[in-house]
mmJSON file of the N, C-alpha and C atoms, coordinates in Angstrom:
{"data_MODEL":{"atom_site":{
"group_PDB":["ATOM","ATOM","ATOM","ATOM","ATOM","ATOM","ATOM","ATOM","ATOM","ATOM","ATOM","ATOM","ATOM","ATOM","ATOM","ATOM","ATOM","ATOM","ATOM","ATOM","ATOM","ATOM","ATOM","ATOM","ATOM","ATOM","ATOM","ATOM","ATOM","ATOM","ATOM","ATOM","ATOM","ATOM","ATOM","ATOM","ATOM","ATOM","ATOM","ATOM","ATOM","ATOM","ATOM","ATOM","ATOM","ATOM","ATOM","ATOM","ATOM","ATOM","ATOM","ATOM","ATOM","ATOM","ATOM","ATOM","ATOM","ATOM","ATOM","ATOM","ATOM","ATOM","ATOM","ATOM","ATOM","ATOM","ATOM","ATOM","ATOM","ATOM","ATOM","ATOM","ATOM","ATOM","ATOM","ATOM","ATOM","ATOM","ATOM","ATOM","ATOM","ATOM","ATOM","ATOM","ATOM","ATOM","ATOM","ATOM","ATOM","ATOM","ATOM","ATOM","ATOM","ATOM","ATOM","ATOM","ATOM","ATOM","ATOM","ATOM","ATOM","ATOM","ATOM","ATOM","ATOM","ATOM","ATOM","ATOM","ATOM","ATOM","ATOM","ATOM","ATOM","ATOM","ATOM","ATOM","ATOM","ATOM","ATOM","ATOM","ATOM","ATOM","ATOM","ATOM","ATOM","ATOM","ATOM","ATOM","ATOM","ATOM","ATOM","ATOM","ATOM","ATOM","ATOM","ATOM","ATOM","ATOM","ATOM","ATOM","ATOM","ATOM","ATOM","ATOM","ATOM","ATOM","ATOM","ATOM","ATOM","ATOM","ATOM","ATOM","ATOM","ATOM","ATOM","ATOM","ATOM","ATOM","ATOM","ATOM","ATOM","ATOM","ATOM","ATOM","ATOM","ATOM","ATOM","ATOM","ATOM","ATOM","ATOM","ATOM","ATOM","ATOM","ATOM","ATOM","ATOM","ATOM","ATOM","ATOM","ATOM","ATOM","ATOM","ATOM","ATOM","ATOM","ATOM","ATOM","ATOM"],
"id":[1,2,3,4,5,6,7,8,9,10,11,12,13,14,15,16,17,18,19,20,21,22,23,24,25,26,27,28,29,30,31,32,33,34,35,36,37,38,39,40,41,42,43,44,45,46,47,48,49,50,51,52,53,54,55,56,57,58,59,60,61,62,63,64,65,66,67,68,69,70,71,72,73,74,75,76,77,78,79,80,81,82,83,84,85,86,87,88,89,90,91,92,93,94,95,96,97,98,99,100,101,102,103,104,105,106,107,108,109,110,111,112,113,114,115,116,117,118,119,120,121,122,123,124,125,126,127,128,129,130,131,132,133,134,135,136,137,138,139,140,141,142,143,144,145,146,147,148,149,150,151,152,153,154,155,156,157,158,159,160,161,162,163,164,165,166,167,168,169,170,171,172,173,174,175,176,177,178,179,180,181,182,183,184,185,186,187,188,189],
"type_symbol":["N","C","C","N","C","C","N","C","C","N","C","C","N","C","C","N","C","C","N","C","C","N","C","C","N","C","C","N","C","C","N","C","C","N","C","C","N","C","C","N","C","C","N","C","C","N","C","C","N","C","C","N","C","C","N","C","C","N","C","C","N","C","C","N","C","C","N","C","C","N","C","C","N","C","C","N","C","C","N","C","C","N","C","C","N","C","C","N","C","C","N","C","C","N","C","C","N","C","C","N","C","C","N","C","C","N","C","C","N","C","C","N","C","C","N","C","C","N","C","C","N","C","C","N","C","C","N","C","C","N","C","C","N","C","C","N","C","C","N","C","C","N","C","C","N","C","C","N","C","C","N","C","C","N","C","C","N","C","C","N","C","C","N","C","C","N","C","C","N","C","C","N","C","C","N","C","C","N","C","C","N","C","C","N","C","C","N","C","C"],
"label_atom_id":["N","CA","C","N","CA","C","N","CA","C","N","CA","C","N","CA","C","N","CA","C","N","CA","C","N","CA","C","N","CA","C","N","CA","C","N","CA","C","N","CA","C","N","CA","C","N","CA","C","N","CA","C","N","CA","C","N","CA","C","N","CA","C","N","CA","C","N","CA","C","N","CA","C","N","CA","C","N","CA","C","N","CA","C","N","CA","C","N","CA","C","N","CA","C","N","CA","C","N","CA","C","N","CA","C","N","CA","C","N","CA","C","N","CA","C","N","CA","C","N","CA","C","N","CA","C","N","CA","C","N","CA","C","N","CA","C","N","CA","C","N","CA","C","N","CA","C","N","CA","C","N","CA","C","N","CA","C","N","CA","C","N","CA","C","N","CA","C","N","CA","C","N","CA","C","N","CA","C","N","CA","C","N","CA","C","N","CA","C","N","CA","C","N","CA","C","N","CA","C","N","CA","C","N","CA","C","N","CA","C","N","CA","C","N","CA","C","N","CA","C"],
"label_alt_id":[null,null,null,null,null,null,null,null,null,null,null,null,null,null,null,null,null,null,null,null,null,null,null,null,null,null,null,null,null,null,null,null,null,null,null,null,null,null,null,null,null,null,null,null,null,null,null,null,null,null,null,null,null,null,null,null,null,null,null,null,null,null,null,null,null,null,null,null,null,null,null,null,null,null,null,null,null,null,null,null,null,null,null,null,null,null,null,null,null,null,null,null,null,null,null,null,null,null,null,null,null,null,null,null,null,null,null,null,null,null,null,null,null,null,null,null,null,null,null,null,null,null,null,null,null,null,null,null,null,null,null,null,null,null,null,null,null,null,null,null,null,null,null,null,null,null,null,null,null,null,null,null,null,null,null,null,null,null,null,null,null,null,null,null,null,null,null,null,null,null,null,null,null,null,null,null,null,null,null,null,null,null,null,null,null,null,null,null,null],
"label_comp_id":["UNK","UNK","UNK","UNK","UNK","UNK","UNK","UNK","UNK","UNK","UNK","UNK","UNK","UNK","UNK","UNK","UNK","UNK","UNK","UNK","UNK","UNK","UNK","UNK","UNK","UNK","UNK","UNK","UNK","UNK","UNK","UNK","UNK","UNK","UNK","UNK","UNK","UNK","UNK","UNK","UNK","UNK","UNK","UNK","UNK","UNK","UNK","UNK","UNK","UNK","UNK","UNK","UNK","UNK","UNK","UNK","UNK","UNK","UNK","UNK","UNK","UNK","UNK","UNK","UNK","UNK","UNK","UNK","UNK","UNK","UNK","UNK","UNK","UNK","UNK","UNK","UNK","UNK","UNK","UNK","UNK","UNK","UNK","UNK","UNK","UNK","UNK","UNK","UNK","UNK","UNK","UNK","UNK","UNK","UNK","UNK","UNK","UNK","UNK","UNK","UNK","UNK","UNK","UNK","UNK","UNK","UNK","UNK","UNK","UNK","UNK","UNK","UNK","UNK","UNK","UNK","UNK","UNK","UNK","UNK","UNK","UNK","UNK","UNK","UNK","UNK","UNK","UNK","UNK","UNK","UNK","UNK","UNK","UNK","UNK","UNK","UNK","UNK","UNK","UNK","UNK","UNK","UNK","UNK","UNK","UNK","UNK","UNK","UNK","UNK","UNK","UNK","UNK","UNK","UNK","UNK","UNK","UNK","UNK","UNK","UNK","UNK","UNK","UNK","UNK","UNK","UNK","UNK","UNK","UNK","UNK","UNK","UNK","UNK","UNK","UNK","UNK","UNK","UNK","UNK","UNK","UNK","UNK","UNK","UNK","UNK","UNK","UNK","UNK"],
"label_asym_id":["A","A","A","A","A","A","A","A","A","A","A","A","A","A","A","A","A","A","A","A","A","A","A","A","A","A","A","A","A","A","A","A","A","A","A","A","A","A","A","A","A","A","A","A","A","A","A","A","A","A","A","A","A","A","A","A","A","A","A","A","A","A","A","A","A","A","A","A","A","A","A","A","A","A","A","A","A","A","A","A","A","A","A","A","A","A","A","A","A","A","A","A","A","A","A","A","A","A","A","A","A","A","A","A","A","A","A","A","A","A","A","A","A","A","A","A","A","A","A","A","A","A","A","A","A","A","A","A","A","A","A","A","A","A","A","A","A","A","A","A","A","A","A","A","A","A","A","A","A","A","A","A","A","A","A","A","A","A","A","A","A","A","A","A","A","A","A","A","A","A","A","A","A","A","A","A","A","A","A","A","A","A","A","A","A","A","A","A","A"],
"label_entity_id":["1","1","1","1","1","1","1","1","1","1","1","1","1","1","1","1","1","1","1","1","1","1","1","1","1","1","1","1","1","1","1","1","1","1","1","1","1","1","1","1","1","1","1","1","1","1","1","1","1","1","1","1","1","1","1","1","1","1","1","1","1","1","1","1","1","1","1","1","1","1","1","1","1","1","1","1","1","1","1","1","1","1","1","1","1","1","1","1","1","1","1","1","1","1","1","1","1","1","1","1","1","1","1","1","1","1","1","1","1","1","1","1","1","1","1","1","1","1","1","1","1","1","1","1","1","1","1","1","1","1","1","1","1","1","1","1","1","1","1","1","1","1","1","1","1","1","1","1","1","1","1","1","1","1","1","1","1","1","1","1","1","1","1","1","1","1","1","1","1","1","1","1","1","1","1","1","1","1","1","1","1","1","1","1","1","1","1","1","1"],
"label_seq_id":[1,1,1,2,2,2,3,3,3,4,4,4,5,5,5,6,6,6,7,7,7,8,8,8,9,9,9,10,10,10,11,11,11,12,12,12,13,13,13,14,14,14,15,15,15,16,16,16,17,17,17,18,18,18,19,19,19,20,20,20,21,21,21,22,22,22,23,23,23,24,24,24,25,25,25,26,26,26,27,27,27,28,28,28,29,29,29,30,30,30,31,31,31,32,32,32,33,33,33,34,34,34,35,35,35,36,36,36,37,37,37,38,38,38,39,39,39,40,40,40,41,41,41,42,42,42,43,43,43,44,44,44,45,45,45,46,46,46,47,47,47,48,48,48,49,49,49,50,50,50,51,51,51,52,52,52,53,53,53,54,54,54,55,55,55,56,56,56,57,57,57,58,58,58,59,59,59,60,60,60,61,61,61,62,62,62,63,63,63],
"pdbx_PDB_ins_code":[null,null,null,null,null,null,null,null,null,null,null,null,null,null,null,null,null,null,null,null,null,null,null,null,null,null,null,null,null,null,null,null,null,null,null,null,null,null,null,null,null,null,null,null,null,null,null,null,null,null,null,null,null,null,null,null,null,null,null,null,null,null,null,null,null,null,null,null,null,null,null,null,null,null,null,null,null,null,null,null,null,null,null,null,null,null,null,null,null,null,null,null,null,null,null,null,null,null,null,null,null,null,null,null,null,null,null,null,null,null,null,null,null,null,null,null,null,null,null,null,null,null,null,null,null,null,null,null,null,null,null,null,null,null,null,null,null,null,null,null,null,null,null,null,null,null,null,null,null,null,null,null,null,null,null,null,null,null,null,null,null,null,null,null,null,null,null,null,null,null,null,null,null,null,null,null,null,null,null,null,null,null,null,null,null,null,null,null,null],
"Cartn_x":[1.913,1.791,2.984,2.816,3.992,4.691,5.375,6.666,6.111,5.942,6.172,7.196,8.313,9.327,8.285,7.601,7.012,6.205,5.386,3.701,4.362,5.274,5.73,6.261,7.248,7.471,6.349,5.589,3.72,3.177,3.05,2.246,2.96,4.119,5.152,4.93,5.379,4.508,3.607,2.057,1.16,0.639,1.117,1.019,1.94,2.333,3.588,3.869,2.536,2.167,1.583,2.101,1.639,2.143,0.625,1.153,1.589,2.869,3.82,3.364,2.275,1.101,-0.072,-0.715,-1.594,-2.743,-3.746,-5.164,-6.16,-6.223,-7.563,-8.966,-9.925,-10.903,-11.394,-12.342,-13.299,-14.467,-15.048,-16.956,-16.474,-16.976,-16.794,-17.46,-18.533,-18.882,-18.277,-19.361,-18.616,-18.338,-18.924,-18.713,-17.2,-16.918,-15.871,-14.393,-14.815,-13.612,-13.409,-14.348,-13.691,-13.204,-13.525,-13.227,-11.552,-11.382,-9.841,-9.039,-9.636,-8.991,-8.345,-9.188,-8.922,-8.402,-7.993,-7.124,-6.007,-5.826,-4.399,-3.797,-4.726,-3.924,-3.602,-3.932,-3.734,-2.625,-2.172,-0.795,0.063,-0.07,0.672,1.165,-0.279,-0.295,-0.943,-0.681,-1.928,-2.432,-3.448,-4.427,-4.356,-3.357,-2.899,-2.033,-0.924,-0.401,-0.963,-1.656,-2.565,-3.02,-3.666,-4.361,-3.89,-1.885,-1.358,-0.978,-0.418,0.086,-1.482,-2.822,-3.513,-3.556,-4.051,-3.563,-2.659,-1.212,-0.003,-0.186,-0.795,-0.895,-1.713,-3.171,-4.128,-3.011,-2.402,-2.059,-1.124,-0.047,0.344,-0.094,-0.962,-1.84,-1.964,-1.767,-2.313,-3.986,-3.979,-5.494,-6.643],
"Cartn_y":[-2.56,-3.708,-3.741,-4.084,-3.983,-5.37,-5.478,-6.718,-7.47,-8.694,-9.594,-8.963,-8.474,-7.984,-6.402,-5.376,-3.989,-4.864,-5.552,-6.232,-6.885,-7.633,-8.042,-6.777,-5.767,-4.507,-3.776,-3.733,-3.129,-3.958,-4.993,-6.233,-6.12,-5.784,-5.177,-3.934,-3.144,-1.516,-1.347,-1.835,-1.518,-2.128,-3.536,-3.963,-3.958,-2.882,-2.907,-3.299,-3.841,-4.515,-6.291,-6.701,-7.756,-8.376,-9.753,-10.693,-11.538,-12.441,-12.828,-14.714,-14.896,-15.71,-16.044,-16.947,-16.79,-16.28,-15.429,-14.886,-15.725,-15.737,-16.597,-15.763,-16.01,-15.607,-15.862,-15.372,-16.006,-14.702,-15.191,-14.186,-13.984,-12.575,-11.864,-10.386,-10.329,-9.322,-7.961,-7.2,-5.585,-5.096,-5.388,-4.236,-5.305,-6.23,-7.07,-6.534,-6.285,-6.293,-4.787,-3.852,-2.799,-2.318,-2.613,-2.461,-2.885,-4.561,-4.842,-4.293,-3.804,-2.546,-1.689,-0.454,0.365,0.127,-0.863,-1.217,-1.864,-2.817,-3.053,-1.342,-0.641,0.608,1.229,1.819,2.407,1.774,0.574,-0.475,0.115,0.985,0.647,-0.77,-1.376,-3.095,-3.228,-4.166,-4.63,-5.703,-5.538,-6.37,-8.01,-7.695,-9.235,-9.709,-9.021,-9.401,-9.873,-8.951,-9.972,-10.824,-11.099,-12.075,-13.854,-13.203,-14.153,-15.005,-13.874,-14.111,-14.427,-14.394,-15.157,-16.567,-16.789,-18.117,-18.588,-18.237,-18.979,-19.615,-18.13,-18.934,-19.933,-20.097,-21.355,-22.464,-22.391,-24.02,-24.018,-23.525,-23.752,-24.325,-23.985,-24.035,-25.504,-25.922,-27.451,-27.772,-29.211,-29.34,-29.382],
"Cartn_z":[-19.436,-18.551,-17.592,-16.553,-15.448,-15.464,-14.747,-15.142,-13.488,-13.632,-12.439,-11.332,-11.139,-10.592,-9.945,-10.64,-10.293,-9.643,-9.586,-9.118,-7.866,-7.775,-6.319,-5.427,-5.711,-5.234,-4.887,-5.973,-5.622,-4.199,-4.503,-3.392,-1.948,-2.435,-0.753,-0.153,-0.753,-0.586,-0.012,-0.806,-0.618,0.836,1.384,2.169,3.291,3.849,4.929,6.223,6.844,7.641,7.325,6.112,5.475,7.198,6.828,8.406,8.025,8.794,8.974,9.533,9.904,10.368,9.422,9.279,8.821,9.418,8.637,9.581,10.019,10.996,12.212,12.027,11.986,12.945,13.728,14.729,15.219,15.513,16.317,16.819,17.738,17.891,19.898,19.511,20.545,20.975,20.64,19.947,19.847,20.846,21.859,22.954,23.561,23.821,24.155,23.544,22.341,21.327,21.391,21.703,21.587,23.044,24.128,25.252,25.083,24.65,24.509,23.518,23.078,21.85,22.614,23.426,24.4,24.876,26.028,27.012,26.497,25.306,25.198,24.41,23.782,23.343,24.1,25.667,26.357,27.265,27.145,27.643,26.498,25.391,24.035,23.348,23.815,22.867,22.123,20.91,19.812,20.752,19.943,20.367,20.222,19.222,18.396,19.417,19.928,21.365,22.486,22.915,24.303,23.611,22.335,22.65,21.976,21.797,21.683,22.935,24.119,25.165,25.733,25.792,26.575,25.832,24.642,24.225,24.13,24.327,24.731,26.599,27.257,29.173,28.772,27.843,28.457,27.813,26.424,26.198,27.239,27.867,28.775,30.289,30.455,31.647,31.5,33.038,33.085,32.933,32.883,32.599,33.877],
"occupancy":[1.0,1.0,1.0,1.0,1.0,1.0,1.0,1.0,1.0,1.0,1.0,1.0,1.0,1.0,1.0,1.0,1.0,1.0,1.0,1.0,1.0,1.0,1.0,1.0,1.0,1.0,1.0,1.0,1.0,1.0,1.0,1.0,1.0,1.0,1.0,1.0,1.0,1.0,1.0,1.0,1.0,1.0,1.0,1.0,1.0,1.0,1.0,1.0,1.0,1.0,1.0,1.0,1.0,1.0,1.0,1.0,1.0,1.0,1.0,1.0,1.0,1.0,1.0,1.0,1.0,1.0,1.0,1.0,1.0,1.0,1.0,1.0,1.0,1.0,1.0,1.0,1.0,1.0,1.0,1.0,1.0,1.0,1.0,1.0,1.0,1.0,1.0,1.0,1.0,1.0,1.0,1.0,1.0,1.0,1.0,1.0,1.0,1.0,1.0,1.0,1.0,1.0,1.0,1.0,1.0,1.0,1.0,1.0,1.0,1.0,1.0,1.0,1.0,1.0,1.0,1.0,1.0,1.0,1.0,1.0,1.0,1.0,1.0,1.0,1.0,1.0,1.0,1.0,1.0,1.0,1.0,1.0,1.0,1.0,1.0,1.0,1.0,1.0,1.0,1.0,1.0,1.0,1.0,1.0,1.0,1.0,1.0,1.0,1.0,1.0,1.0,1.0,1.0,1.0,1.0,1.0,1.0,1.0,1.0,1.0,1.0,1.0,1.0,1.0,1.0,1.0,1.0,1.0,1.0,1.0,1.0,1.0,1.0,1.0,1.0,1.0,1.0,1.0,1.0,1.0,1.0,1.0,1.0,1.0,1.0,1.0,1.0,1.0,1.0],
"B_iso_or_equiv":[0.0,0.0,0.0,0.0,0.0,0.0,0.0,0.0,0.0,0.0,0.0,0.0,0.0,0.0,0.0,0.0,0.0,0.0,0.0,0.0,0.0,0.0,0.0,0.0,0.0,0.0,0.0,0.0,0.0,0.0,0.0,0.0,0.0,0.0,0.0,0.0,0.0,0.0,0.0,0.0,0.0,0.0,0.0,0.0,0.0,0.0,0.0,0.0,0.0,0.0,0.0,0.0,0.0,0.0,0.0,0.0,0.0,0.0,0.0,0.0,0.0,0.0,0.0,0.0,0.0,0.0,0.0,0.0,0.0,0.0,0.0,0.0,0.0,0.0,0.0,0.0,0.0,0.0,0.0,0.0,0.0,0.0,0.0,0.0,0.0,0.0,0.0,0.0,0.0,0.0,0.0,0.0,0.0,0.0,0.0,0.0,0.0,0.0,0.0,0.0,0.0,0.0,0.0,0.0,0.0,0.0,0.0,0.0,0.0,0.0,0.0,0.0,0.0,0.0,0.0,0.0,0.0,0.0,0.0,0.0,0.0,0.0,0.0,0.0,0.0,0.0,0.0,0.0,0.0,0.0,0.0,0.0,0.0,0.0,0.0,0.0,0.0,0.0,0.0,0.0,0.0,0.0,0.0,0.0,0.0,0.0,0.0,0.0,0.0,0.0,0.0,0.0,0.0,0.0,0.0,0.0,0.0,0.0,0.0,0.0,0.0,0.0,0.0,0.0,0.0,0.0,0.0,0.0,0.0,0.0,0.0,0.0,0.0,0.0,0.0,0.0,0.0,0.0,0.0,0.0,0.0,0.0,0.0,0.0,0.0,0.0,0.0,0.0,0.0],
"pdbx_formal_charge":[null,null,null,null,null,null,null,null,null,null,null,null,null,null,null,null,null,null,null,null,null,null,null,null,null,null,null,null,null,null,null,null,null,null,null,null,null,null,null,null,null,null,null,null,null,null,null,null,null,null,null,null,null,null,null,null,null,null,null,null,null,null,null,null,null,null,null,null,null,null,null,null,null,null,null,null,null,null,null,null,null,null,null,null,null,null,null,null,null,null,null,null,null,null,null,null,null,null,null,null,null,null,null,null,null,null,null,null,null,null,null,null,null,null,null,null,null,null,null,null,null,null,null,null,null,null,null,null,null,null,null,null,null,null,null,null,null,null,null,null,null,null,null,null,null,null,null,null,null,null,null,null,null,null,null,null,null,null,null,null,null,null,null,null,null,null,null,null,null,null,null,null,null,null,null,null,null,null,null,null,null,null,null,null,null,null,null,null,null],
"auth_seq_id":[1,1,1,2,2,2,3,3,3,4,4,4,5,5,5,6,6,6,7,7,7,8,8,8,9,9,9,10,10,10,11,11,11,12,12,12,13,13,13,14,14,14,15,15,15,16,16,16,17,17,17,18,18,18,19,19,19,20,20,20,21,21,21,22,22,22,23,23,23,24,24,24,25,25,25,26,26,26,27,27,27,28,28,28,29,29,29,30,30,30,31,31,31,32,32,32,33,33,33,34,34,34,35,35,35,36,36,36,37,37,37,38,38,38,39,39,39,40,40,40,41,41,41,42,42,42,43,43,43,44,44,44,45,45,45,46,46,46,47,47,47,48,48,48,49,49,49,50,50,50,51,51,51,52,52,52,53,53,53,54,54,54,55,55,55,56,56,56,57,57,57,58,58,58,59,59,59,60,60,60,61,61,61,62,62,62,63,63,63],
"auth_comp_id":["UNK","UNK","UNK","UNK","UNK","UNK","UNK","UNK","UNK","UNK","UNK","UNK","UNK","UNK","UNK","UNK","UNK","UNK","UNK","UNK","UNK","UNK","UNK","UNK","UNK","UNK","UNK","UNK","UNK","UNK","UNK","UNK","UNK","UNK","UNK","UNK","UNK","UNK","UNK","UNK","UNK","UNK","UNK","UNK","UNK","UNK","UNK","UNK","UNK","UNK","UNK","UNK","UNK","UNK","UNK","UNK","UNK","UNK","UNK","UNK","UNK","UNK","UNK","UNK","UNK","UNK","UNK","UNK","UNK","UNK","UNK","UNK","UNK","UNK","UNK","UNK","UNK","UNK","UNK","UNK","UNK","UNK","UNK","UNK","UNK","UNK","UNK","UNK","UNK","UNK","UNK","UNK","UNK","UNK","UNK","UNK","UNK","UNK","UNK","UNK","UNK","UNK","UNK","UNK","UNK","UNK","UNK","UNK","UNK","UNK","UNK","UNK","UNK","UNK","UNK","UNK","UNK","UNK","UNK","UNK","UNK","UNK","UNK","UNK","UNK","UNK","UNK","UNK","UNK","UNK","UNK","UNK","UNK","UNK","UNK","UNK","UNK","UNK","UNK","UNK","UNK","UNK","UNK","UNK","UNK","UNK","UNK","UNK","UNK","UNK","UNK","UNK","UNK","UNK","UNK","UNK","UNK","UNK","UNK","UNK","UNK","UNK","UNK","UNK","UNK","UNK","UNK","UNK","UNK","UNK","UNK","UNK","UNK","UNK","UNK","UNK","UNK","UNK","UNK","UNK","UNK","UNK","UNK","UNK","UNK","UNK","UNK","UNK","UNK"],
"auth_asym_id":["A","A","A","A","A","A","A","A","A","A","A","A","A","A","A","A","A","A","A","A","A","A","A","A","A","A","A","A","A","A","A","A","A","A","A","A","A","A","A","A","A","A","A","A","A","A","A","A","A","A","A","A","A","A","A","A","A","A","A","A","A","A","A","A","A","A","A","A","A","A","A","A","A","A","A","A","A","A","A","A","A","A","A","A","A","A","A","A","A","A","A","A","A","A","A","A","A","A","A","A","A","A","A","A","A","A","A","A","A","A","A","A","A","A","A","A","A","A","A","A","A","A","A","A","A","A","A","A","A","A","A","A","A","A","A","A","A","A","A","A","A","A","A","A","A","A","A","A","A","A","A","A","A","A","A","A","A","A","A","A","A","A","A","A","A","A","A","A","A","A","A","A","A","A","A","A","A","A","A","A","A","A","A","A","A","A","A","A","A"],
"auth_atom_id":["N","CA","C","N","CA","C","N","CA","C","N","CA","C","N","CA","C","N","CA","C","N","CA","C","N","CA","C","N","CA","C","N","CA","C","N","CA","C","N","CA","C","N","CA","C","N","CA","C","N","CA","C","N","CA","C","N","CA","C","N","CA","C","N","CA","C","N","CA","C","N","CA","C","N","CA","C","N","CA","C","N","CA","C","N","CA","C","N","CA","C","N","CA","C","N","CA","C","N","CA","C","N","CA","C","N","CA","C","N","CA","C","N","CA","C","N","CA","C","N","CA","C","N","CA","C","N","CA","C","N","CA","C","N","CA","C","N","CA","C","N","CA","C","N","CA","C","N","CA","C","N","CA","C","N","CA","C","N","CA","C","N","CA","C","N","CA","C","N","CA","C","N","CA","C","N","CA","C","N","CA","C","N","CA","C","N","CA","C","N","CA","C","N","CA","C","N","CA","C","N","CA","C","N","CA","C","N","CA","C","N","CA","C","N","CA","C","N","CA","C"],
"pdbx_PDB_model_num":[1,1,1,1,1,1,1,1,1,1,1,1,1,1,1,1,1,1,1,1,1,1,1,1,1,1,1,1,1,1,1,1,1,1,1,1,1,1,1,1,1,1,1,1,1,1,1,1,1,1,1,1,1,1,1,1,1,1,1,1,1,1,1,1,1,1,1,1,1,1,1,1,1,1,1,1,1,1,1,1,1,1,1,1,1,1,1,1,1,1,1,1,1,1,1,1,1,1,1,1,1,1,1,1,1,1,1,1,1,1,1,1,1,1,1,1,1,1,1,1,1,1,1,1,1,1,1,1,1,1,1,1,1,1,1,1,1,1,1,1,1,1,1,1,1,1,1,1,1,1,1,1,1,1,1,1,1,1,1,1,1,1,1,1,1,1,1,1,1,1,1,1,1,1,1,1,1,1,1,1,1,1,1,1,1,1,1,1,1]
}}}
């Protein structure tokens, strides 16, 4: 049996990109999502980036 202490070291490891945020979803189009796939990879961006910085411009954005 592994010790509480190995199982948290395990749970770190295994996850090295663990997010830092909690996970959202929402619905969007395959062909949508993979197009912005392509194009923020080809910027060398995640995808999670643009589509922080577009929802950071709208709450910003006046009404």
């Amino acid at each position: 049996m592994y010790t509480p202490q190995v199982m948290d070291l395990w749970h770190h490891w295994s996850m090295p990109n663990q997010p830092k945020t909690p996970h959202k979803s929402f619905r969007i189009p395959p062909e949508l999502y993979s197009a912005a796939q392509a194009k923020a990879a080809r910027q060398g961006r995640t995808l999670t980036d643009v589509v922080k910085e577009l929802l950071q411009s709208y709450v910003d954005s006046t009404d």
